[in-house]
N, C-alpha and C positions, 0 to 999 in steps of 0.2 A: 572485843574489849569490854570490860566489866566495867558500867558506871557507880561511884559509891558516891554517897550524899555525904554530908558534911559529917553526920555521924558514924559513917567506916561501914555502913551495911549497905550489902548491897540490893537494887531495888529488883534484881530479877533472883532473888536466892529462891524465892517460891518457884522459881518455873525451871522444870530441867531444860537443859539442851536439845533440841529434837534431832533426831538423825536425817540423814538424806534419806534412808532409806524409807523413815516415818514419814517422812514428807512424800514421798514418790506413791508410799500406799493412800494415802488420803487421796492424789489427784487419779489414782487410779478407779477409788469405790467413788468420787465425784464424773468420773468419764462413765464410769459405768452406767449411773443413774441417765446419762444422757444417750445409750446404746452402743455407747463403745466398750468391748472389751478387751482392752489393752493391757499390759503387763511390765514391768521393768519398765527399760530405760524407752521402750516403744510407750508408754506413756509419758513419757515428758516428752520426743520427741513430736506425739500428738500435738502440743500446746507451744512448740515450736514455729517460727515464726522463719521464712527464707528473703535473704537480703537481694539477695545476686550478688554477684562473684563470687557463687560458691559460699559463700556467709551464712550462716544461720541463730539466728536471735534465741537464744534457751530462756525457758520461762525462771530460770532459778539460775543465780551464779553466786557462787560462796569464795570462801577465803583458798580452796583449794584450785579456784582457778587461776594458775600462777600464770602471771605477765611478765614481761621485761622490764628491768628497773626503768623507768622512765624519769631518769633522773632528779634535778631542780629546776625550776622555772629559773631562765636567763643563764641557762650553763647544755652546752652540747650535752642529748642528742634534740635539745630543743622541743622536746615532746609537751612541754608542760607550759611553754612559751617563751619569746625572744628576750622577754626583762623579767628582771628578779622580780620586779615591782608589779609585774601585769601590768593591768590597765585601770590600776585604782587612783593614779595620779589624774588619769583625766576623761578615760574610758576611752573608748578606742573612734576613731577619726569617721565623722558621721558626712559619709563622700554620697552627695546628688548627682546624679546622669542628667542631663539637658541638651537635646536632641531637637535646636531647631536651626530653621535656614535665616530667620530674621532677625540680624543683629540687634535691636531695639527691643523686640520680646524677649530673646534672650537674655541679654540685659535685667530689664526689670523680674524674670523668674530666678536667675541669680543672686540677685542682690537679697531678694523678698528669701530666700531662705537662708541666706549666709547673715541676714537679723533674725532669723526665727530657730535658729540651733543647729544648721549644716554646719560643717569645719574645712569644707574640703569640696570644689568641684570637678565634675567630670563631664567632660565636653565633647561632642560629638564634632571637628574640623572636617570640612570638605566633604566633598562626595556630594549627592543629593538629598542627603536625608542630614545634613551637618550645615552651621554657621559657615559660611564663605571665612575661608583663610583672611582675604583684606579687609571682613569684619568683626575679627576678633579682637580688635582694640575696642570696636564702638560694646561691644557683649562684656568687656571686662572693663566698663568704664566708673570709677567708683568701688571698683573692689582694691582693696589692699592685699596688693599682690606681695607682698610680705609673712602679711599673715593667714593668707588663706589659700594652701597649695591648691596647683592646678592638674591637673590629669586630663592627658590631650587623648583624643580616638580621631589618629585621623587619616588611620589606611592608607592610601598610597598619595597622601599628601601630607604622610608624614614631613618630609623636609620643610618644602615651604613652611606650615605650622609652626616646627621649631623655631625657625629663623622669627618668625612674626612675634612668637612668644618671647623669645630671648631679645630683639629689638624693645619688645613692649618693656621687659624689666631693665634694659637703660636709661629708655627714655623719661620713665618715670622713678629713676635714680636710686631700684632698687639693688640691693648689692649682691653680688653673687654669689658670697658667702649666706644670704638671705632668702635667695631663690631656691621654695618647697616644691615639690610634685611630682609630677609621672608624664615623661614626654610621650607614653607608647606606642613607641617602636615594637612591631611584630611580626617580621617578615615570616615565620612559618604558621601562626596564627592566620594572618591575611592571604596566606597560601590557601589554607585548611578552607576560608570560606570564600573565597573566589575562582580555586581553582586554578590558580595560577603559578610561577614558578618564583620562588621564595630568593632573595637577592639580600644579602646583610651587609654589605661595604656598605650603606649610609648611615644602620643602626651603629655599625660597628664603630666608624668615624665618628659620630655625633656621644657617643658612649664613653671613646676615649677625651673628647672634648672636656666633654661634662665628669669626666675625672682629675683631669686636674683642676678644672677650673669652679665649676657647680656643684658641690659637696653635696649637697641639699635636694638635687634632683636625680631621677633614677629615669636612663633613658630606656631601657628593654623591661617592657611585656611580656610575663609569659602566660599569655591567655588562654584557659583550659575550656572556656565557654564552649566554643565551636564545637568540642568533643561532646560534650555534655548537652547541647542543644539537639545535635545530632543523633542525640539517642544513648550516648554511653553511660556506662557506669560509672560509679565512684572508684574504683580502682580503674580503669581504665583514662578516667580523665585524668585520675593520680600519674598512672605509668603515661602518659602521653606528655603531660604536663615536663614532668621529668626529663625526657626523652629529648623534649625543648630546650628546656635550661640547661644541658649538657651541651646540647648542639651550638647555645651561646655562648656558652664557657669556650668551648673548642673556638670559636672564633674571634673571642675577644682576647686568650692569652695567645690566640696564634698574629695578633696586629700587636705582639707586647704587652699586653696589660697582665699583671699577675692575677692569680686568682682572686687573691682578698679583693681585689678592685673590679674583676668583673663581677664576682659575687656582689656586688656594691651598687654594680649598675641595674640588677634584676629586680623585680616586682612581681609576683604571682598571683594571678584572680582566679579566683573557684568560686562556684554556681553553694548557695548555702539553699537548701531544700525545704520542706516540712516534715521530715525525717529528721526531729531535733537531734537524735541520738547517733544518727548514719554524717549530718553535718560535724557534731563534736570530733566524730573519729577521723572523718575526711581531714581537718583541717589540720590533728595534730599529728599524724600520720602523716600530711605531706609534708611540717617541719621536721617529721623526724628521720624520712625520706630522703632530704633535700641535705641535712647534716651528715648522713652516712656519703652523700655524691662530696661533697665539700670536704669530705676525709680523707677520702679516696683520693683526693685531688692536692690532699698535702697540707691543710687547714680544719682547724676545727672554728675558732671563735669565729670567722667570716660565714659562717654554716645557715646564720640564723635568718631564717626565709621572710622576705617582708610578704606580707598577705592582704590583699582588695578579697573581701566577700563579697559576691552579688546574690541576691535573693531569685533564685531560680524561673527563667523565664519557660521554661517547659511545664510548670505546673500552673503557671496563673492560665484562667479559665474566662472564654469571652461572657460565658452563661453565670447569670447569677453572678457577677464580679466582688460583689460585696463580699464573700467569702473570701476572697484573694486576701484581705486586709488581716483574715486569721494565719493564712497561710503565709505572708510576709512575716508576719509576728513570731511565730516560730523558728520560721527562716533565720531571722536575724537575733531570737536567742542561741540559738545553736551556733551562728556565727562568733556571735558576741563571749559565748561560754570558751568555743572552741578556743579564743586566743586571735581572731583573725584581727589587724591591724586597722585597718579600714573595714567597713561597709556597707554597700550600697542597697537602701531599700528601695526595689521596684513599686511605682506606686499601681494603687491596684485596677488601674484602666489600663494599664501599660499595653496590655493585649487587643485594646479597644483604637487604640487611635495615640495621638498627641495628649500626654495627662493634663489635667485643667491646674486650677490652683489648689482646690480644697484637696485632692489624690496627691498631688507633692507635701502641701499639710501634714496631712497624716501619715505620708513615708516617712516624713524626717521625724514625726512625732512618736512613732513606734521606737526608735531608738534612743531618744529621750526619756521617755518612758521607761524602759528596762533600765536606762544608766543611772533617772534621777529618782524614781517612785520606786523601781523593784531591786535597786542596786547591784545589779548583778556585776558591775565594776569594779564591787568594792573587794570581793574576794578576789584571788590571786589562785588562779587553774581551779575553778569549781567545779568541775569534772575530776581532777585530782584525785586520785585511792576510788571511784567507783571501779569495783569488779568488771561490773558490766563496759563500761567506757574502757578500758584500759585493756578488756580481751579485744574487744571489738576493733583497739587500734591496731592492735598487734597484729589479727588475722587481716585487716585490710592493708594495712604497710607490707606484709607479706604476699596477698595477690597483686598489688599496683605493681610492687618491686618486680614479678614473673612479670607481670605484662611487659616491662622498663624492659626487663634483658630480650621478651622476644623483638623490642621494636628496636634495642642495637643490635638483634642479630640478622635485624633484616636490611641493616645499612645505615640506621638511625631512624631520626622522624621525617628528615624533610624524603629520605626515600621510601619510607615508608605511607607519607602521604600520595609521591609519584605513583607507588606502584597501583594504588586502591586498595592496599593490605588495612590500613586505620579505617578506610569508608568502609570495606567488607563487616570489617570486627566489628563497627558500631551498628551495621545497620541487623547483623543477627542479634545484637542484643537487644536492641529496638523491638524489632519483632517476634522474639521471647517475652518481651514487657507489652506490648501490645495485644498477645493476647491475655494476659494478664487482665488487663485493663478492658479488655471487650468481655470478659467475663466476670468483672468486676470484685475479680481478688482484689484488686489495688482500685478501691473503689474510689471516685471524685465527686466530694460533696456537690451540690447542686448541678448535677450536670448526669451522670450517672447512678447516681444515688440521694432521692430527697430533691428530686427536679421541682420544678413550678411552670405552668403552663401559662399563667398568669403575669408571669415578671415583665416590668415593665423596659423595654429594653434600654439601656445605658448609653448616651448619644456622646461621639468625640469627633472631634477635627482626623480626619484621617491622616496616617504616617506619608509622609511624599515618597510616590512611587519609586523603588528601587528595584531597577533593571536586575532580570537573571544574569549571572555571573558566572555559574557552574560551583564547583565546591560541596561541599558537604550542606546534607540539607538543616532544615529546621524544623522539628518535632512539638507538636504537643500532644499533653496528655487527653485533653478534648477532644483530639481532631475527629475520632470515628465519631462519636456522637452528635457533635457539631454538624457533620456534613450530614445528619438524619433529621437532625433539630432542619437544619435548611432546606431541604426536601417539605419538611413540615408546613415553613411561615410557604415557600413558593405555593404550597395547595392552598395555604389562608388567603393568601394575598388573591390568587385568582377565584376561590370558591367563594370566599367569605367564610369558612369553617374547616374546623381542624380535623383531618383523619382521625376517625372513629373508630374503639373497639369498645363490645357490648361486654360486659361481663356478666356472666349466666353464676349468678349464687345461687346455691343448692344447700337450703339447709338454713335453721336459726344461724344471727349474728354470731353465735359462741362459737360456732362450729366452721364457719365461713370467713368470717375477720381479714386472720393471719392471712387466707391466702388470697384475697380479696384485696389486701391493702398491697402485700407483694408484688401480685400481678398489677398494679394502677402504678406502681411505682416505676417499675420497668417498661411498661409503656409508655409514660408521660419523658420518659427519656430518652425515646426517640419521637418525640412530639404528637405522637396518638395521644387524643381522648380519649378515657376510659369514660363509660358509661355504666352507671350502677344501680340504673331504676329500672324495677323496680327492686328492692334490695336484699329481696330471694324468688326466683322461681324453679316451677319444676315442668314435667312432660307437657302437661296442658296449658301451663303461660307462656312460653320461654318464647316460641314462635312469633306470638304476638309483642309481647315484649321488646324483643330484636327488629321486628318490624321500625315500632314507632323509636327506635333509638337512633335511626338514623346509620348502623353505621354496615359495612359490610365483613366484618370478621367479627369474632365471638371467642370467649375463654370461658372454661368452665373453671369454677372454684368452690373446692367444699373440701372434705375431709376423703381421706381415702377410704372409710366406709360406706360413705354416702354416695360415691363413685364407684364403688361397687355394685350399688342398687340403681342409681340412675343416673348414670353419664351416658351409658349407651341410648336410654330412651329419649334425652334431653337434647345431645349429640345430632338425631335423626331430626327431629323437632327444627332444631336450629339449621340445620342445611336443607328441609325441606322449604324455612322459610327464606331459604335465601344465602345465607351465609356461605361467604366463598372457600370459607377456613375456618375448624373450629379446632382449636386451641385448649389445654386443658393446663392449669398451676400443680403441678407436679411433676415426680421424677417418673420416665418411662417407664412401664410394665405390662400389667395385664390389661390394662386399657387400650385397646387396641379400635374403637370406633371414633377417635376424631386423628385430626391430621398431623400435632406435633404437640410439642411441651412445654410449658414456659419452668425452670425451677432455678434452683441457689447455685450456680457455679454450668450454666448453661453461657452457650456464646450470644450475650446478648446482641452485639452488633448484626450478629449473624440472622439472629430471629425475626431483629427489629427491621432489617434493610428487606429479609424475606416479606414483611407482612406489608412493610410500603410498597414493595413491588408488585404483591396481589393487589394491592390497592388502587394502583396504577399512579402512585406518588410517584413523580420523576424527582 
């Protein structure tokens, strides 16, 4: 589109149009200059980017990448979102998680944030890590249970819950027609993470209740978390997610209910990421998912999917947690762009323990923040007409949907949980991303990439123990490095001093630098000190050098000329002083006199567990 000024000319007449193809040779004499010689469309795929599920991010998308009309916001296929209006009336519902056993804390963390800009709580009932069912009167004492929906978590105390929640809005003479929230009910959800066999006569009963009677409340869950925790993809948690809500469907119009009305009873939570752009398309993709199943089914206007966003608990990081607080912020623009209804910011100790009060603070304040300083509420589908968003939905509503038909050809979800078909699928995708992640394609700020040896650690009340149960497991993106960081502090804690590597610079700073800073980088990420004094040696110092560093393994780092000349005499030097391993920052070659490698897309967990084990780090 041509913009013209108020005078009728236009401001781009000076520039012609550039072709795709102009543009493809420019990135190609740019690859070039940096030793690739690639050609056509193998250069643009160079600067390509892979999602999973088969997805792949193009650095360039134009008007010729046709998408599927994605209709209007507040009209089937619901792509663009559930109201004409978005969320510029009032932004979308800012829902707190509260996760404790003491009615009286709970309580005052309640109240303190539903004054400070929550709209919406989410309650953790029963079990051991949950308020006691008989004290959920004294934890919602002082809340206007009118106007501040409630969203129950309470596994297999679901019922009792209900009953207590639904007694609480008599007693205190709130009307039915008045009563907001989310009872959730999830029996194939609570399947998924205990392992156990999935039962819906109560959901279903309590669902039909809250149809005629509670307008206002949605008693089924369909919780994708579990999949998503467990390592799945975003199409996968889509198609899983799916696989759910149909299997509700099936059982709520099979107790009678028509479809408009189970549709009515459902709620959908998905994990919003730090992949702002991979959250956008998740979110609109699963309403537009969720409208083609509600078509199918005989309805279009009942189509439109309510959606909880939670802020992804697979990517918050125990190391260096402050950065968690950028990765929620993302999280929950992407939530907030995509259209999602509710959601929930994890605040950024979540991974640490029980949150204190300043981490709830700043949860809820992240979403305040985007709605009331960066307004992202104010527009209506801001994602709308990008290229890029609108392909990206199309090809993930397209893989989630494959996934969808293989898991009813396998009998559904709740048999497909039985069989371990869902645990299989997720746990190879896991460990396709895992190695990702240990070779730091998918790299994680302060933890595998930009560590600190120094960080002073982040102290919390620990979560109350929760018995193994069986089920699908719990994944994070930390976990290999963590388990090396903890090898680490156990040799601090008994030595007094952190596993040591010497690093052997060879050559002026200009020459040495880069690979110098590389190598301290990727050791301090599995909790070795690097050592860089003194801050070049060569055949005659190195020895001694290495001595007084204290440690017993060595890298050598200089340029691959200067390792030409003397890695092999520096190499000898270093193992005759001792060194148990000497290590080189580069890709393998002709260096053939030390014992391995360290470079850019090497297995770093692999190196890092190899050199604590000569260490004798347990």
């Amino acid at each position: 589109m041509t913009v013209l000024p108020a005078d009728g000319l236009s401001l781009a007449a000076e520039f012609p149009d550039p072709s795709h193809d102009q543009w493809q040779s420019l990135v190609e004499g740019v690859l070039r200059k940096s030793g690739k010689e690639v050609t056509g469309t193998a250069a643009e795929e160079a600067l390509s980017t892979a999602l999973g599920d088969g997805l792949t991010a193009r650095p360039l998308y134009t008007s010729h990448d046709v998408s599927a009309d994605p209709g209007f916001p507040g009209f089937a296929p619901f792509t663009r979102g559930n109201r004409a209006a978005g969320n510029i009336s009032g932004g979308w519902d800012v829902r707190q998680r509260h996760a404790l056993t003491d009615p009286v804390r709970l309580n005052e963390a309640v109240l303190g944030d539903l004054e400070n800009g929550v709209t919406s709580v989410w309650l953790a009932v029963g079990g051991p890590d949950g308020v006691p069912v008989a004290g959920l009167a004294r934890a919602l004492d002082g809340v206007y249970l009118d106007l501040a929906p409630v969203a129950l978590d309470a596994g297999s105390d679901f019922e009792p819950a209900v009953r207590e929640l639904l007694a609480l809005y008599e007693s205190r003479g709130v009307a039915k027609t008045a009563a907001r929230g989310s009872l959730g009910a999830d029996p194939l959800g609570h399947a998924a993470r205990t392992g156990g066999e999935p039962d819906l006569t109560a959901a279903v009963h309590w669902a039909r209740l809250c149809g005629r009677e509670y307008p206002g409340l949605r008693t089924l869950t369909v919780d994708a978390l579990p999949y998503h925790e467990a390592g799945g993809s975003a199409a996968e948690e889509l198609g899983l997610s799916l696989a759910t809500g149909v299997a509700y469907l099936r059982a709520l119009t099979g107790a009678g209910a028509s479809v408009e009305e189970a549709c009515a009873q459902l709620e959908f939570r998905y994990a919003a990421t730090a992949d702002q752009f991979l959250t956008i398309a998740k979110l609109r993709a699963a309403r537009r998912l969720w409208a083609r199943v509600a078509e199918v089914c005989g309805t279009t206007a009942a189509g439109a999917q309510q959606q909880h966003a939670v802020t992804s608990p697979v990517m918050m990081t125990r190391r260096d947690p402050w950065v968690n607080m950028l990765r929620t912020t993302l999280a929950c623009l992407g939530a907030g762009v995509g259209g999602a209804d509710s959601v929930t910011v994890l605040p950024f100790d979540h991974a640490l323990g029980l949150p204190d009060a300043f981490a709830r603070r700043i949860a809820r304040n992240t979403s305040t923040i985007l709605m009331e300083e960066s307004h992202l509420a104010r527009v209506i589908d801001p994602a709308g007409g990008s290229w890029y968003v609108e392909r990206l939905t199309d090809e993930l509503a397209a893989a989630a949907w494959s996934f969808f038909q293989t898991v009813e050809r396998a009998g559904g979800q709740a048999a497909a949980l039985r069989s371990g078909m869902v645990e299989e699928r997720l746990a190879a995708t896991w460990a396709a991303r895992s190695k990702d992640l240990a070779r730091r394609k998918e790299p994680v700020t302060g933890v595998s990439e930009f560590p600190t040896l120094t960080e002073r650690p982040v102290e919390r009340e620990s979560h109350p123990a929760v018995p193994s149960a069986g089920g699908l497991p719990k994944v994070r993106r930390d976990e290999a490095f963590e388990a090396l960081r903890a090898r680490s502090d156990r040799h601090l804690a008994a030595t007094g001093s952190r596993p040591k590597v010497f690093l052997a610079a060879l050559g002026p700073a200009s020459v040495h630098t880069a690979r110098a800073s590389f190598a301290a980088n990727l050791f301090v990420a599995g909790g070795i000190e690097p050592v860089h004094d003194p801050a070049s040696v060569d055949a005659t110092t190195a020895a001694g050098a290495f001595t007084a560093s204290g440690a017993t393994i060595a890298c050598l780092c200089s340029s691959d000329a200067l390792y030409a000349e003397h890695a092999g005499a520096v190499a000898g030097a270093l193992a005759s002083a001792g060194a148990q391993q000497v290590l080189l920052a580069g890709r393998p070659g002709e260096y053939t006199d030390v014992d391995g490698h360290v470079f850019a897309g090497c297995d770093v967990v692999a190196v890092l567990s190899s050199v604590l084990d000569r260490m004798g780090v347990a």
